[in-house]
C-alpha positions in Angstrom: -31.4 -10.3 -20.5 -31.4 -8.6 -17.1 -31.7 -10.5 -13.9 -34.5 -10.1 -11.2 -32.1 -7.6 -9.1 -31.6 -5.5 -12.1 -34.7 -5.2 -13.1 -35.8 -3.9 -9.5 -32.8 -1.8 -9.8 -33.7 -0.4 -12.9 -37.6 0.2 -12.3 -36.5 2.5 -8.9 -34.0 4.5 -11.2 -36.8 5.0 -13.3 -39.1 6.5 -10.4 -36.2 8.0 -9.4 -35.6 9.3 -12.5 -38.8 10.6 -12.8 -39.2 12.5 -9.4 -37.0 14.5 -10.2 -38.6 18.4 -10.6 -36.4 19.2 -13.6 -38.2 16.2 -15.5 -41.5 17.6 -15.0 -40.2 21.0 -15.6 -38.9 20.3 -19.2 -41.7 17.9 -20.3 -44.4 21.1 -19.3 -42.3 23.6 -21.3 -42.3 21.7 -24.0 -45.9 20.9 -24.4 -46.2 24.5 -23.6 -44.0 25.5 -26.6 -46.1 23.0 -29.2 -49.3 24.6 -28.0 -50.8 21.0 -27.0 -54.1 20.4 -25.0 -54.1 18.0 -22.1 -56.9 16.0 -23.1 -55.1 15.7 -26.4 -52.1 13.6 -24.9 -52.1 10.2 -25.7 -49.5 7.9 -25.6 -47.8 8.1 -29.1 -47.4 11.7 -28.4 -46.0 11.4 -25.2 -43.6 9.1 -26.3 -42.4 11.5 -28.9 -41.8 14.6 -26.7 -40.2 12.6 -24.0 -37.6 11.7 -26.7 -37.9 15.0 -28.6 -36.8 16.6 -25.2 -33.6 13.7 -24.7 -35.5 12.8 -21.4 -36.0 9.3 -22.7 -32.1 8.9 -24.4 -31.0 10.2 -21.1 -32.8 7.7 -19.0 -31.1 5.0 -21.3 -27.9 6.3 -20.7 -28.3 5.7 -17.0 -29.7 2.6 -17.3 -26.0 1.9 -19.6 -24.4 3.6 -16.7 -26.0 0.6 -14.5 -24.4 -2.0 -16.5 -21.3 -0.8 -15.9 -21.5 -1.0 -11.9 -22.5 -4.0 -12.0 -19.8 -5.3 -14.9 -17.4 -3.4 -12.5 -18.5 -5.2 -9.1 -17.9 -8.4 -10.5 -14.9 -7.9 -11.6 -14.1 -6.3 -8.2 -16.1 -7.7 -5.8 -13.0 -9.0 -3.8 -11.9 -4.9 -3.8 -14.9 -2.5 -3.3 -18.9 -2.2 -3.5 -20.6 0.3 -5.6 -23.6 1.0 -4.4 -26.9 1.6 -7.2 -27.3 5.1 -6.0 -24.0 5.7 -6.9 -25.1 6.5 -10.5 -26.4 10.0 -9.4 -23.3 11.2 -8.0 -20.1 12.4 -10.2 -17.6 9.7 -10.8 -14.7 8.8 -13.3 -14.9 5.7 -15.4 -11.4 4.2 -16.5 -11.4 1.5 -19.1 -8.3 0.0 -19.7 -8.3 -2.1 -22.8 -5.0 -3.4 -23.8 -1.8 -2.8 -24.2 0.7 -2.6 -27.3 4.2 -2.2 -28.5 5.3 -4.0 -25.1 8.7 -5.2 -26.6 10.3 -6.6 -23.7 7.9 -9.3 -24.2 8.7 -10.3 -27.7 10.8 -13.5 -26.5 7.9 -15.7 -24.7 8.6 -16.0 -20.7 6.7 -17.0 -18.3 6.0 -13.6 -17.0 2.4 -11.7 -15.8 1.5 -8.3 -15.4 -0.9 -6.6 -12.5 -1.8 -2.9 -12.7 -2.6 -0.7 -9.6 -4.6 2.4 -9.6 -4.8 5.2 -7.2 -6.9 8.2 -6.8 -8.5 10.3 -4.0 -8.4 7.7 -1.4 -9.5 5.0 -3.7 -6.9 1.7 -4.8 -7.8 -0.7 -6.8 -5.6 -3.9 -8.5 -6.9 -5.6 -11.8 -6.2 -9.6 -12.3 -3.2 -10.0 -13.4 -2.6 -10.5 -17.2 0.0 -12.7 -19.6 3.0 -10.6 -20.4 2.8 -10.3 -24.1 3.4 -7.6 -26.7 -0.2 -7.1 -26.8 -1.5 -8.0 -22.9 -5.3 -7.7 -23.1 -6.5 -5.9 -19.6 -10.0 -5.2 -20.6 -10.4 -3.7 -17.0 -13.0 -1.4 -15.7 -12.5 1.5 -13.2 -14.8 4.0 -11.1 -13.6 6.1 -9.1 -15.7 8.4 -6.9 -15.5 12.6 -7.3 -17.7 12.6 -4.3 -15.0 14.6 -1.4 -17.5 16.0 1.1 -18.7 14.4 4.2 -22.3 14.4 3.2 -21.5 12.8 -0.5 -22.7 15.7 -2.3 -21.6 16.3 -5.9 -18.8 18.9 -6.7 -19.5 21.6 -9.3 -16.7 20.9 -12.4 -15.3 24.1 -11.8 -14.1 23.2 -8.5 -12.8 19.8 -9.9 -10.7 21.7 -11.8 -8.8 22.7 -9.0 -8.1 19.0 -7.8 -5.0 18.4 -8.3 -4.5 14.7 -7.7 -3.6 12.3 -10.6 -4.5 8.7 -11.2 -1.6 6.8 -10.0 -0.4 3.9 -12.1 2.0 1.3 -11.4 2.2 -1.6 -13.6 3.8 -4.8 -11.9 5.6 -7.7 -13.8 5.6 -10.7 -11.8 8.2 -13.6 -12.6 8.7 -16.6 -10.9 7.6 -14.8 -7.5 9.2 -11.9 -8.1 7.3 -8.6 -8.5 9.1 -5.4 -10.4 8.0 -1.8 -11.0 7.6 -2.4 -14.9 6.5 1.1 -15.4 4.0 4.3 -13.5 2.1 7.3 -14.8 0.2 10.2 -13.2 -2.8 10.0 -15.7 -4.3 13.6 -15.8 -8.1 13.5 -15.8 -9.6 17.0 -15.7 -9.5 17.5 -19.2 -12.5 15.0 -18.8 -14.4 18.5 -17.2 -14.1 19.9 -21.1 -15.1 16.8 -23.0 -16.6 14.4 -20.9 -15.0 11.2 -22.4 -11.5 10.6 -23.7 -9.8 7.9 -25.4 -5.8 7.8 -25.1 -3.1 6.0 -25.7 -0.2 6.5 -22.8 3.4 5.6 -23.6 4.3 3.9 -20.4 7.9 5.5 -19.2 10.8 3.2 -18.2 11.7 3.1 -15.2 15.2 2.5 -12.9 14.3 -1.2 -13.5 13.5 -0.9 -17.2 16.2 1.6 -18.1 18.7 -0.7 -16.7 17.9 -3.3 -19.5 18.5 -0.8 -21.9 19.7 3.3 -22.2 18.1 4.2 -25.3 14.4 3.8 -24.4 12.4 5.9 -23.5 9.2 4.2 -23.0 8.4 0.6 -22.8 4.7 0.3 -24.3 1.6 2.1 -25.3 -1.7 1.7 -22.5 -5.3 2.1 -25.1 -7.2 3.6 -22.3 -10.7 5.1 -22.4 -11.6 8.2 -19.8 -15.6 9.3 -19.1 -17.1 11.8 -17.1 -20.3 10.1 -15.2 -23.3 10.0 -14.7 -23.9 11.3 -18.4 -26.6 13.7 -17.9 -27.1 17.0 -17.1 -23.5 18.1 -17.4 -22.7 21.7 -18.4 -18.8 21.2 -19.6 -16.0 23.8 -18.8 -14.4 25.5 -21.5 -10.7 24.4 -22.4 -9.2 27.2 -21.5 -10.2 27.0 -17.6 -8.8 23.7 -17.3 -5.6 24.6 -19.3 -5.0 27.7 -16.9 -5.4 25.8 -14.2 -3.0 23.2 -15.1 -0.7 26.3 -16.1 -0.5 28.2 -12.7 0.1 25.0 -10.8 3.1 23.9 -12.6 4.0 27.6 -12.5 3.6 27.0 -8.7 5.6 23.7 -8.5 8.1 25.3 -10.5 8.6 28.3 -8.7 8.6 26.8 -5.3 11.0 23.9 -6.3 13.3 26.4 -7.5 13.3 28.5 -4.3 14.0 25.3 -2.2 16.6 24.7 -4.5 17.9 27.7 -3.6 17.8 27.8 -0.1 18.9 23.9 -0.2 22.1 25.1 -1.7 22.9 27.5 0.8 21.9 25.1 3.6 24.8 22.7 2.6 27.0 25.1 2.0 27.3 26.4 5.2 26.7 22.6 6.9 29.9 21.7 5.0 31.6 24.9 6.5 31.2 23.3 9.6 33.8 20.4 8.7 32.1 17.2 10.3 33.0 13.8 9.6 31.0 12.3 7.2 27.9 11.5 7.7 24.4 10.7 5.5 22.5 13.8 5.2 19.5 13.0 3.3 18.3 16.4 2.2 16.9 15.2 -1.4 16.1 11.6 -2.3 15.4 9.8 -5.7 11.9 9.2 -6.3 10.7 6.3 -8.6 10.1 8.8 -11.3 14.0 9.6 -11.4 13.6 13.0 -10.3 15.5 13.8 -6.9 13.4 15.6 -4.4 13.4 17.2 -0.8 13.2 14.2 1.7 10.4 15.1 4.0 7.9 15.5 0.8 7.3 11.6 1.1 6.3 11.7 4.5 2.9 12.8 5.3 -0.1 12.1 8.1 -1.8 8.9 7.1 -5.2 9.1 9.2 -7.6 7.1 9.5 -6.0 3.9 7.3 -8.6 1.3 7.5 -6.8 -2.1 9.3 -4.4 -0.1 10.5 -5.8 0.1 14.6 -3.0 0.9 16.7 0.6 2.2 16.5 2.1 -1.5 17.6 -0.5 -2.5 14.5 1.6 -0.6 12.3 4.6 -2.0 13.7 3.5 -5.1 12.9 2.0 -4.2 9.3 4.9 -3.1 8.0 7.6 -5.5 9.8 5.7 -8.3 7.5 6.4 -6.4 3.9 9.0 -8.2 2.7 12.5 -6.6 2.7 14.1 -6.5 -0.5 17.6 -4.9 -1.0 17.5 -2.5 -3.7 19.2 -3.1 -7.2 22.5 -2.4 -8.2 23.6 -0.1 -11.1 26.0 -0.5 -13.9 29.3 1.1 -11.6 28.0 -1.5 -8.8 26.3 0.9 -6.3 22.9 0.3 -4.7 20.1 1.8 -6.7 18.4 3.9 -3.7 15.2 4.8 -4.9 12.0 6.0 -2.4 8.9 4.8 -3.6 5.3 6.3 -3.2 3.1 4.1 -1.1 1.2 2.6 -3.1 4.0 1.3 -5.4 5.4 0.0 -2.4 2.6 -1.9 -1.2 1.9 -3.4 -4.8 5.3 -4.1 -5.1 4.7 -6.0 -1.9 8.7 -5.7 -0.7 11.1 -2.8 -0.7 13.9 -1.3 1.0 14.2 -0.1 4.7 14.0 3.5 3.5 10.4 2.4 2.0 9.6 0.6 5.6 11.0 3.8 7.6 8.8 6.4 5.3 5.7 4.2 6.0 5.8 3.2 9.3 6.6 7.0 10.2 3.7 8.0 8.3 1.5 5.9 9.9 2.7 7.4 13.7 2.0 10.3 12.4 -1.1 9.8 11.8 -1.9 8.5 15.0 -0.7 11.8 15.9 2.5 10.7 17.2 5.8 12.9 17.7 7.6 10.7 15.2 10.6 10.9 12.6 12.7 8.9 10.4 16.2 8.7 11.4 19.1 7.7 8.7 22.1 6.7 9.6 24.1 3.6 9.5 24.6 0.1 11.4 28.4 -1.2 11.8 28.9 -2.1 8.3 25.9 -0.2 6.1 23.0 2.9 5.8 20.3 2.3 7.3 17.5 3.7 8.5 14.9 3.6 11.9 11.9 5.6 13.2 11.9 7.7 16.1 9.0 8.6 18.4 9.0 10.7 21.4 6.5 11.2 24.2 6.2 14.1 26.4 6.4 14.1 29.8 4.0 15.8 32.0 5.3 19.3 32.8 6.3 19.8 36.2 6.3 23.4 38.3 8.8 25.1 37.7 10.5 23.1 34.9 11.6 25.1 32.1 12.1 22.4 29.0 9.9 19.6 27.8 11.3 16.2 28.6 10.7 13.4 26.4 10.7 9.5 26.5 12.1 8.3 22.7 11.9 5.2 21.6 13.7 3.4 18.6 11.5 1.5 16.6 12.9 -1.2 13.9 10.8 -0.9 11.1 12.0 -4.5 9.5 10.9 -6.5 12.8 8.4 -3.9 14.6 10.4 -4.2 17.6 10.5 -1.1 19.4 13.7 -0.1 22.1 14.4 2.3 24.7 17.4 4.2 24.4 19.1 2.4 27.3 18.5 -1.1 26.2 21.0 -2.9 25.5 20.4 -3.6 22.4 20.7 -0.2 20.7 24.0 0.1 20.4 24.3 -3.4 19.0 21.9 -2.2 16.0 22.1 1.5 15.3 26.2 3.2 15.1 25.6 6.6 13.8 23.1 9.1 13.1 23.1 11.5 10.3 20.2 13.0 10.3 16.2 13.0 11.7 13.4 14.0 9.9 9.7 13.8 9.1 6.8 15.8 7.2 7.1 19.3 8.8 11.1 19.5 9.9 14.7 18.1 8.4 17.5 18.3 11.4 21.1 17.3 10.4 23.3 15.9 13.5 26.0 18.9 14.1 27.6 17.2 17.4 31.1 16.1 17.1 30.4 12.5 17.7 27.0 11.0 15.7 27.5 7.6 17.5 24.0 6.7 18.9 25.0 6.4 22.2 26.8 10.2 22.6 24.0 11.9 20.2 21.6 14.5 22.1 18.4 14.0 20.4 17.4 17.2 21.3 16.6 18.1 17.9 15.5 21.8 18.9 18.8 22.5 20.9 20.4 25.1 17.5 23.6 24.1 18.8 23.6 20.4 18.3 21.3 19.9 15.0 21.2 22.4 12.2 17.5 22.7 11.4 16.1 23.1 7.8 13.6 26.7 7.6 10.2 24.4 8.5 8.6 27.5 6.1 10.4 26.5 3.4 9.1 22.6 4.3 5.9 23.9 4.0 5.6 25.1 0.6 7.0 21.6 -1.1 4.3 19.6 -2.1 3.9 15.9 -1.2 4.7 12.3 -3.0 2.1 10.8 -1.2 -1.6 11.2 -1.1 -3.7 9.9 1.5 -3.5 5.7 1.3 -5.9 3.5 1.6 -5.2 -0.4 1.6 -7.0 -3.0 -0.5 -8.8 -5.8 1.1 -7.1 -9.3 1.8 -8.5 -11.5 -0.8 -6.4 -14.9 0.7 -8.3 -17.1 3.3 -6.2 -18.4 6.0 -9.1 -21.7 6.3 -7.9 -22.5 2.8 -4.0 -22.1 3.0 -3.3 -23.4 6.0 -4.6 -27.4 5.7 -2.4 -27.0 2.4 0.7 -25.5 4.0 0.3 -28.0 6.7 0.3 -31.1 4.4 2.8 -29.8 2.3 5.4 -29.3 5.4 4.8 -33.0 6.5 5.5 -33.6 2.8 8.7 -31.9 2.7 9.4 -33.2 6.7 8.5 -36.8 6.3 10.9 -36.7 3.0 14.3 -34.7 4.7 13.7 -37.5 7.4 13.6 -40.6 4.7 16.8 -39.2 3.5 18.4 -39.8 6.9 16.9 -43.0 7.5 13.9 -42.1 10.0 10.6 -43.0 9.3 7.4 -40.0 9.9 4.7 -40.6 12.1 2.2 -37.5 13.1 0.0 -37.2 16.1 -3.5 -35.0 15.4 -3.8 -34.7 18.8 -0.3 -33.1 20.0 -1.3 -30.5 16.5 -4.3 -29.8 18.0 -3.0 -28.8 21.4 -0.4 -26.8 19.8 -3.0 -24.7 17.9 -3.3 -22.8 21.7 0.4 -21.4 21.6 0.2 -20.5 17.5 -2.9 -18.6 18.4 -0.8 -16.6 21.5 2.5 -15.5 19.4 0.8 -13.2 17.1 -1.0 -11.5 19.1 2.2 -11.1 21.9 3.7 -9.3 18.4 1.2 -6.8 18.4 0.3 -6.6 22.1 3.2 -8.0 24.4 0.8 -10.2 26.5 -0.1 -13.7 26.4 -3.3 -15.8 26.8 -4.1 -19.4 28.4 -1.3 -20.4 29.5 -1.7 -22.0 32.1 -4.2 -24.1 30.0 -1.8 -25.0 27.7 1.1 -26.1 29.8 -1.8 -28.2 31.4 -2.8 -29.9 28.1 1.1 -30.7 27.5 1.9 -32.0 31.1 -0.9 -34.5 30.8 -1.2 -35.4 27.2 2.9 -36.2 27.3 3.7 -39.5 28.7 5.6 -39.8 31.5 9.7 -40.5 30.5 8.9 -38.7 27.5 10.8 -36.0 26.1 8.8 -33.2 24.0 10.7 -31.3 21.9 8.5 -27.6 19.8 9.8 -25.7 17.5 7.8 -21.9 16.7 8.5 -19.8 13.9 7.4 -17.1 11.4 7.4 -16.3 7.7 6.0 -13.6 5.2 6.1 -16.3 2.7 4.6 -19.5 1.3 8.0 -20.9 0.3 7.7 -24.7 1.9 11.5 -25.2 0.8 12.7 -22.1 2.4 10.8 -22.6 5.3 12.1 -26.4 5.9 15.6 -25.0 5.3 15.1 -22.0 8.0 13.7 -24.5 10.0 16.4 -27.3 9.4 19.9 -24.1 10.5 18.1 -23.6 13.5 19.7 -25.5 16.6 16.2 -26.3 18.0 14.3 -26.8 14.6 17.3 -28.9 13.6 16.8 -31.5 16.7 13.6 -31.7 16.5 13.4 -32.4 12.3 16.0 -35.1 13.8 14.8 -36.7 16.6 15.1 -40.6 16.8 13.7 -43.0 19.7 11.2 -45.1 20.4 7.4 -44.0 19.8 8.5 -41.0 17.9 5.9 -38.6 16.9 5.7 -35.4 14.6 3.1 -32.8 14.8 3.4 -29.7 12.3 0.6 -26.7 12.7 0.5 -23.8 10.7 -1.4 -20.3 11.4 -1.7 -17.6 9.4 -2.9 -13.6 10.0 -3.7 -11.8 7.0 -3.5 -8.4 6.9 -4.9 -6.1 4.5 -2.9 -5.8 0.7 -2.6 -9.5 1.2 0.3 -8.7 3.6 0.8 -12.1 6.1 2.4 -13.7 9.0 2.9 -17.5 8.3 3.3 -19.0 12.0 4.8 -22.5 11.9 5.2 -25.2 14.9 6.9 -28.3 14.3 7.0 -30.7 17.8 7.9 -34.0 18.6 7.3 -36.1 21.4 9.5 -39.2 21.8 11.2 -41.6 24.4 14.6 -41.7 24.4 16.7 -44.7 23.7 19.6 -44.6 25.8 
């Protein structure tokens, strides 16, 4: 049974339909062909040349197509809205049905799997699944063909020269922990030949997978089903146009890899002739899919990234994706693999190179001068993001002078070169880089502090051709980030409670009893509401108001004791622990005298891709027994 909305939506598809002039057209040469008077048209016979002439079958087909919008909006309403009208445009449907042959699942654990999907712009994440041999997805994808500003549809043959794979990643997630389980670049465009295809796809192992075990080569089979919509009025390419096409652009790839290869050779060469210390050069990087390629091809302009408002937004964005230090191999060493963005995101955590690549992507796109710098801190590699601002030009002044900035991409904390700071976190720098230039550090002494960043002085920095740059083809497409599907109104009443919990029972342990004081909470929610936004913006709000409400609220002989701080998890345990090492947090867990009150208050931001700040303020207000 359809509802009361469908059924509206179905009756204007049908006038829709019908106003169409190619309708009309076909139904009048066809009652041309069988020779049939007007007057003699009744409605049997109409019936049978509107199905004679598939006008009827193809109207169904539509109306099929509307089901699966609306099967696909509610299983992604939290995601994306497809709009009715949508069903006249071209678009790729992606049914993902289940799984098989997932072997590392054969032993029962309590393990799930998520899959992400990627394609022109689009992202979308399914629910996630049990991990069993067999994981049933049953999942339902559209993405849009539509590329123009004014939504038009795209002839096929131009489609064929799209070249822009769905991007799979499929996550296992295990007591909290997520994992790249496997990816896949699904190629579509033989959908422009056929207009629906079932597969199956072996699902390759990956640096995590391969780890577990040498000899595979794959670690499960994805039944997936492929269709070309809307159904109607498609005129299919042949093969052979679509098989070309794929042909010259790995001849292309191919080709232009080999030539950077090339020259890549010959560029180290003669940088080693130079006989420097040693120092990272990051010329060519591993990529998720094990294959090592030119650094600057996972950097690229990201414009226009919804959420994303401001450079110091960015900052902030990416600060609050969990670090996680890459894996170690069988010898020991640190698995250094660059993701693509969206793996990074749905592996919500990753390495600093995954931090620097993305915050220096976003600059960019704001279209600051900006560049990932790798190098090292006293005792390890790391890695930081550049910017640099011109200076006004002044007469007679024959050089651009810039203003650079340090920015730390694992706190968003940004640093002129003279604070003091820098030389505390940064030691050496190897070599700067972004999406259009690669410039290895040539000066005697790479310490941060005696390195000229002058990156365009030949003398100091030996620059990669930018024309050979040029050619290589990105990792990363243009990103788009999925709506936040947590609600702060929910999660933080529960955090709160469960902190009291957890502070009300460290406290029993060391013989003090818990009381909490709504009101002190309350007044505290004024300086949790400030410290996110000084993150982001440097400046504070009310003040004065608050130190108001605390001076009168707090009894005279009183001592008041707050303790702020933030987290990018949920973990109450690690949070009382972080909170319980710090010398502040520590005395006020532990305060003892007479009328001793508690108050805990939690705020959260959420960003988007479920990415959050957890701000926490424990306080106590007490008088002291001397």
């Amino acid at each position: 049974m359809y509802s009361k909305e469908q059924i509206t939506k179905i009756r204007q598809l049908i006038n829709n339909y019908f106003d169409k002039g190619e309708v009309f057209d076909k139904l009048k040469k066809k009652i041309e062909s069988e020779k049939i008077q007007i007057d003699d048209l009744d409605n049997e016979k109409l019936t049978k040349l509107l199905r004679e002439t598939n006008l009827i079958d193809n109207l169904i087909l539509d109306i099929k197509h509307l089901d699966e919008i609306d099967e696909f909006n509610k299983q992604n309403k939290q995601l994306t809205f497809v709009d009715p009208d949508r069903i006249n445009y071209r678009s790729v449907s992606l049914r993902i049905y289940k799984g098989r042959a997932f072997l590392d699942f054969i032993e029962p654990e309590n393990s799930k799997l998520q899959l992400y999907l990627s394609f022109c712009g689009q992202r979308f994440a399914s629910a996630t699944v049990d991990a069993t041999v067999e994981p049933e997805f049953n999942e339902l994808f559209l993405f849009d063909l539509r590329t123009d500003a004014q939504k038009a549809n795209v002839d096929l043959l131009t489609l064929s020269k799209l070249d822009h794979p769905i991007e799979l990643c499929v996550i296992q997630i295990q007591n909290g922990q997520r994992k790249l389980f496997s990816q896949k670049l699904i190629e579509w465009r033989f959908l422009l030949c056929y207009g629906n295809i079932s597969l199956n796809i072996e699902l390759p192992t990956t640096y995590n997978t391969k780890m577990q075990n040498e000899r595979k080569n794959h670690v499960g089979i994805l039944q997936i089903h492929l269709e070309l919509l809307p159904k109607t009025g498609l005129v299919l390419l042949p093969e052979n146009i679509v098989v070309s096409q794929l042909s010259k652009e790995k001849s292309v790839i191919n080709q232009i890899s080999d030539r950077f290869h090339t020259y890549g050779n010959a560029w180290w060469n003669d940088f080693k002739e130079l006989k420097l210390s040693v120092r990272p050069i990051k010329l060519y990087s591993e990529s998720q899919d094990g294959i090592w390629r030119p650094s600057s091809t996972f950097i690229r302009e990201l414009q226009s990234v919804r959420g994303i408002m401001s450079p110091n937004h960015a900052a902030r964005f990416v600060s609050l994706i969990p670090m996680k230090t890459s894996d170690r191999g069988p010898s020991g060493d640190r698995l250094e693999v660059w993701h693509r963005f969206p793996t990074f995101l749905a592996l919500k955590g990753g390495d600093f190179e995954d931090h620097c690549l993305l915050l220096c992507s976003f600059f960019l796109g704001f279209n600051i001068d900006a560049f990932v710098v790798f190098g090292s801190t006293a005792d390890r590699p790391h890695g930081w993001v550049m910017t640099r601002l011109r200076q006004p030009k002044q007469p007679n002044q024959k050089q651009a002078e810039y203003i650079y900035n340090f920015w730390e991409p694992l706190t968003g904390h940004k640093f002129q070169l003279n604070d003091p700071k820098v030389p505390q976190l940064y030691k050496r720098i190897g070599c700067i880089f972004n999406h259009k230039c690669f410039y290895a550090n040539i000066q005697e002494n790479d310490s941060v502090l005696r390195t000229d960043l002058n990156i365009e002085d030949y003398t100091k920095w030996k620059a990669v051709d930018p024309n050979e740059l040029n050619l290589l083809k990105p990792q990363n497409f243009q990103l788009v980030l999925l709506r936040q599907t947590m609600h702060a109104d929910e999660l933080e009443p529960k955090l709160e409670l469960q902190l009291r919990e957890a502070i009300g029972s460290y406290r029993k342990i060391i013989n003090l009893a818990t009381r909490y004081d709504e009101k002190l909470g309350s007044i505290m929610q004024i300086a949790l509401a400030n410290y996110e936004t000084e993150k982001i913006t440097g400046l504070q709000f009310a003040q004065t108001e608050f130190q108001s409400a605390i001076r009168t609220y707090i009894p005279e002989g009183h001592t008041f004791m707050s303790f702020p701080i933030c987290f990018n998890h949920m973990n109450i345990q690690k949070m009382l622990e972080d909170i319980k090492t710090s010398p502040i947090g520590g005395e006020v867990l532990t305060a003892r005298g007479d009328q001793t009150y508690h108050a805990v208050r939690v705020k959260m931001e959420i960003y988007p891709e479920d990415i959050y700040a957890v701000w926490v303020s424990v306080t106590v207000r007490f008088h002291k027994i001397v």
